[in-house]
N, C-alpha and C positions, 0 to 999 in steps of 0.2 A: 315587914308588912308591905311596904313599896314593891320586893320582888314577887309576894305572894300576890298582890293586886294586876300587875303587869302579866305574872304568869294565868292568873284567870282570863285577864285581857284576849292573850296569846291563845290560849283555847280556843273560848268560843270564839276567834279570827277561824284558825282552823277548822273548826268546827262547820263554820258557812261557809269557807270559801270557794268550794266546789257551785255551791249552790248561787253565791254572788257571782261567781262568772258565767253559770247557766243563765240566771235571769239577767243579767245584763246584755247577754250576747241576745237571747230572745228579744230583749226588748230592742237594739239598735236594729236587727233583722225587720220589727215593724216598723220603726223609725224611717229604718234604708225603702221603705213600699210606702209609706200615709203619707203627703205633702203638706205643710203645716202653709202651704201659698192657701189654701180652700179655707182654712177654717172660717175666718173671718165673715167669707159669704156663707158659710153654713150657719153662723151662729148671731144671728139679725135681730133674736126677739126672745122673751122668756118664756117661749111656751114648754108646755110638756116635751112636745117632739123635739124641738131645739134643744132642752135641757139634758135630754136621752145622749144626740147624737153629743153636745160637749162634754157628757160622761165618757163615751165611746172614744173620743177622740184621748181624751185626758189618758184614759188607759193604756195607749197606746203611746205614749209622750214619755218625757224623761221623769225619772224619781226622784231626782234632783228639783227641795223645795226652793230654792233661790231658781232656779232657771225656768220650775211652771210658775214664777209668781212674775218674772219678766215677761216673759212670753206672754200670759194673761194681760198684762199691759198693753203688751207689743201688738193683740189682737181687739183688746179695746179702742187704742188708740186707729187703728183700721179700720175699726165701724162696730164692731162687735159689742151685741150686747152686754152691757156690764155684769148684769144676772148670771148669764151664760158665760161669762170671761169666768166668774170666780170660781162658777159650775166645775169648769176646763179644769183651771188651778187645782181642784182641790181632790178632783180625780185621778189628775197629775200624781200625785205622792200617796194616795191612800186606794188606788185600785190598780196598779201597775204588779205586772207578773211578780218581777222579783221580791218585792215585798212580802206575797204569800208565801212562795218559796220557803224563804226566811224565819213564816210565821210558822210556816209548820213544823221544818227542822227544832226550833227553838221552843213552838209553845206548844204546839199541837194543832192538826188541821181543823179541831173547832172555834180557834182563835180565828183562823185565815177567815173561816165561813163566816164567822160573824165580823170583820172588818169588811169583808166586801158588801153582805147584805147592808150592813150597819154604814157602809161607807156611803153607798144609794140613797137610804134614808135619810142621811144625816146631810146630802145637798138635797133633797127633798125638801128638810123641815128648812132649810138656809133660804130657797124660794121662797117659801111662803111666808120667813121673816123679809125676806126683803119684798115681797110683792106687800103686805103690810104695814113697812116700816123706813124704806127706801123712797126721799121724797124727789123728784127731777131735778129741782135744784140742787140738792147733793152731789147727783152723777153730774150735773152739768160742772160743779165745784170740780170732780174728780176728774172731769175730761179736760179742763185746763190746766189741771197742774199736772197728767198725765201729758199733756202738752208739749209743757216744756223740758221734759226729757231729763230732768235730773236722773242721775245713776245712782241702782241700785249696785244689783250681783247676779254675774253668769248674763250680761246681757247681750252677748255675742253669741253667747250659747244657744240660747233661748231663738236667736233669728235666722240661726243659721239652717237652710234647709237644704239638703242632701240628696234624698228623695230620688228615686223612679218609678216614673213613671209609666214608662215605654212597656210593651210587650205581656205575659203572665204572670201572674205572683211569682211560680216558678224561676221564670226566665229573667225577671227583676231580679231576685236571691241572688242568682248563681251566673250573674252579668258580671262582665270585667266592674264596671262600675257600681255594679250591687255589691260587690264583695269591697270595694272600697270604703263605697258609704256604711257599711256593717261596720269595718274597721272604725272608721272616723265616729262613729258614733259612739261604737262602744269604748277606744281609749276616754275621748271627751267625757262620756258620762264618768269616767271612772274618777278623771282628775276632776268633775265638778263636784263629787259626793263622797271622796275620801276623807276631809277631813269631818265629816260627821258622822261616816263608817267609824275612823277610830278613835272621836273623841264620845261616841256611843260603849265602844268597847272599853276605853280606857273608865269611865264613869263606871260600867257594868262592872267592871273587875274593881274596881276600889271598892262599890256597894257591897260587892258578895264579900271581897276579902274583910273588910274594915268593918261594917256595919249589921250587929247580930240580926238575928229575926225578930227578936222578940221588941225591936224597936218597932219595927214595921208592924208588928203586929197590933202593940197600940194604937201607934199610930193612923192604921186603916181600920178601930174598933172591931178586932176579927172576935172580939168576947162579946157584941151587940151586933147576931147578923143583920137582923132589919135594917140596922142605922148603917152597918157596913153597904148594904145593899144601894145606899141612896148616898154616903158618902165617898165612896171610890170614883162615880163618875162626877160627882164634884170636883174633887179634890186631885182626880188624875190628868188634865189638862194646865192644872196650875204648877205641879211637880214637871211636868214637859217645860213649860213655861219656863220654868228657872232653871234649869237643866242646861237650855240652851243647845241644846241635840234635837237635831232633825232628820227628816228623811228617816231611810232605812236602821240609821243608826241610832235611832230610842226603841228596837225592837230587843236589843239583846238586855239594856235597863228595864225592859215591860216584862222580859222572864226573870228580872231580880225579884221586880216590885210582887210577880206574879206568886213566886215562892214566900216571899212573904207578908202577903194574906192582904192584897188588895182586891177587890172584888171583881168578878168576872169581864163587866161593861165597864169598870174603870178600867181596865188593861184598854178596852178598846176605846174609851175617851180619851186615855193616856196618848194613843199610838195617834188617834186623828188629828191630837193638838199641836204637831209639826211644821203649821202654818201660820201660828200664833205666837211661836217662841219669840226672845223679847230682839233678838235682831231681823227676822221677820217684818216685825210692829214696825219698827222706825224706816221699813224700805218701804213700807206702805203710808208710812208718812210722808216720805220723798215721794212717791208715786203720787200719794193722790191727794196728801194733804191732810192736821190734825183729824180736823172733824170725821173725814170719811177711814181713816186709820182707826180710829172709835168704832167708828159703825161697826166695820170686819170683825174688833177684837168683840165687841159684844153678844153680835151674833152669830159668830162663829162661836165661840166660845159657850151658849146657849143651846145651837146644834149640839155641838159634842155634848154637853150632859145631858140633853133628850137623849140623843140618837143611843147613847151609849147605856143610858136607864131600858130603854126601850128593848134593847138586845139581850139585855140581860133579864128581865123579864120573859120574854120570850123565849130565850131559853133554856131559861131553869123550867119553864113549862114545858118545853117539848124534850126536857133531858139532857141537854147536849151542853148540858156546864161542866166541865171535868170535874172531879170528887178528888181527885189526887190532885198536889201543888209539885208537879216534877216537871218543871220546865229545864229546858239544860242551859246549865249553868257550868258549863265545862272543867273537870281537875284540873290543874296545869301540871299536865304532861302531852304526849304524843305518841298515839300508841299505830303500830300498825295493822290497822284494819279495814273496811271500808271505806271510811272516812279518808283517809290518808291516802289511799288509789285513786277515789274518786277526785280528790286534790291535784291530785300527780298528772292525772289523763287530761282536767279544767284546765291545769296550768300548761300545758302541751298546747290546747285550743288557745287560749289569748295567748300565746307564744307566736299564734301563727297570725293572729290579728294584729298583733304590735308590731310583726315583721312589715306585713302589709301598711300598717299606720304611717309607718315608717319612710318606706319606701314613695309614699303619693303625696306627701309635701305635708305629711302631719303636722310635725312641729309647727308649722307658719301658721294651720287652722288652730293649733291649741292655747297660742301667741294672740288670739282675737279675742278667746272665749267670753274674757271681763270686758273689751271694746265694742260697743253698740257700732252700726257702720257709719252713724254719721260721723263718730269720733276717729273712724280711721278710713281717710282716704282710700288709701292703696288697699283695702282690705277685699278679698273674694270670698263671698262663703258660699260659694258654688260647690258641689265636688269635684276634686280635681281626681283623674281618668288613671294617670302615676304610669 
């Protein structure tokens, strides 16, 4: 049973990998052109527009949920509004390329569409809980103990800005020091988000090998759709929750759960609650303190079952809920077809990144990733030219 579990693992690994090295490499490309020095002054207040651009920004950030929930700090404690800090965060891990990617290989691209749609709304309804329910003295609670700089995770990551600026998009890309900062981005993001790539995969493969459908299927009441309807996005935030899988790596568990017979908006409850998992909670405890670690779990936790009710509503109205449960859940084997070329040609490309990584003083930058700079003198997270 253990081989059978690790061999489905192994699958769908293969299965995304082509695709995890495309959207990570897109994503450090935007990483290597946004400067995360701005945000801070862009994001002053809770308005619409400000909430817009911390979306924008977030998309554009790492998928690594320990490093947008630093960062988020990192940009509070700068001046940044707290609204807008979580806005950042939560766009961070639930609107970034590679995650659709992902969603699509694995679920089908009306999962992606409605995580992104569903992903807008669901910091939408989060404003308007905390414009509601967020009293000043809270945030001013949270701006003190975000203060005093207890460590979380990835909080070198999180500060480290790379960035250029100089010149065209173009001419930034394909800079001595664009091609750097690509590299440095995309090795770091990989070591900040592997171990929940495969402790996502390894969970996925035990569920599929180990545990039949017809558990799941009581258990998500797929014989009472009504009640399935309302209880998946309940109930799917809280399975994340224990799970302990973040990031991109509850997306291969959302095609187990998805196969069997959790409902549409819980897959996408399921996938938002990344943020919430239970070592999450406790870095937002160190960040900001019990009370306001409360606040996040609740409403966030409240977003995702609107947001995720909300989408799935929508729709099964406009048609676009699959009728088939065939998300892949990969055989363990390896066969040679697309899949396996398109692996071979991926793995060619971070070949040539890791070379570069390598070469311009990586190792030293990958040696910081968990050190905030106050904690390490001699630290530069500049990029270095190599």
């Amino acid at each position: 049973m253990i081989v059978a579990a690790l061999g489905f693992a192994f699958a769908m690994f293969w299965e995304i990998l082509w695709a995890l090295i495309l959207g990570f490499g897109l994503s450090a490309i935007v990483q290597a052109v946004v400067s995360k020095s701005e945000m801070s002054r862009l994001l002053p207040d809770d308005s619409p527009r400000t909430l817009t651009i911390a979306a924008g920004l977030g998309a554009a950030s790492s998928s690594c949920s320990y490093a947008a929930v630093a960062l988020a700090r990192s940009i509070f404690r700068k001046g940044a509004n707290f609204t807008a800090a979580i806005a950042f965060e939560f766009a961070s891990t639930n609107l970034v390329i590679e995650l659709g990617i992902i969603m699509v290989l694995l679920l089908g691209w009306q999962f992606m569409l409605a995580e992104f749609v569903g992903g807008l709304l669901m910091i939408a309804i989060l404003a308007v809980l905390f414009k509601a329910f967020l009293r000043p003295e809270l945030v001013r609670e949270a701006r003190e103990q975000a203060e005093r700089g207890r460590l979380g995770s990835m909080e070198g990551h999180a500060e480290m800005d790379m960035s250029v600026t100089e010149g065209t998009l173009i001419q930034r890309i394909f800079s001595h020091r664009g091609f750097t900062a690509i590299s440095h981005y995309f090795v770091m993001d990989w070591a900040a988000i592997w171990r929940d790539i495969a402790g996502g995969l390894l969970l996925a493969g035990a569920l599929a090998a180990w545990v039949p459908n017809e558990f799941w299927q009581r258990f998500f009441l797929v014989q009472h759709p009504v009640a399935a309807l309302f209880w998946g996005p309940v109930v799917g935030p809280i399975v994340a929750m224990l799970s302990f899988v973040c990031s991109i790596g509850n997306v291969p568990l959302a095609a187990v759960l998805w196969n069997g017979g959790i409902s549409f908006g819980g897959v996408i409850s399921f996938i938002f609650a990344d943020l919430i998992v239970l070592p999450i909670l406790n870095i937002y405890r160190k960040y900001y303190g019990g009370r306001m670690a409360r606040f996040l779990l609740a409403t966030s936790y409240t977003a995702m079952v609107i947001a995720g009710l909300l989408i799935e509503l929508v729709f099964e109205a406009i048609g676009l809920v699959p009728r088939e449960r065939a998300a892949v859940v990969a055989e363990p084997h390896v066969a040679l077809n697309y899949t396996t070329v398109l692996d071979v040609i991926f793995l060619g490309l971070a070949g040539v990144l890791l070379v570069r990584f390598f070469k311009t003083n990586g190792l030293a930058m990958l040696r910081m990733m968990n050190v905030p700079r106050g904690h390490a003198p001699h630290a530069d997270h500049r990029h270095h030219t190599g």
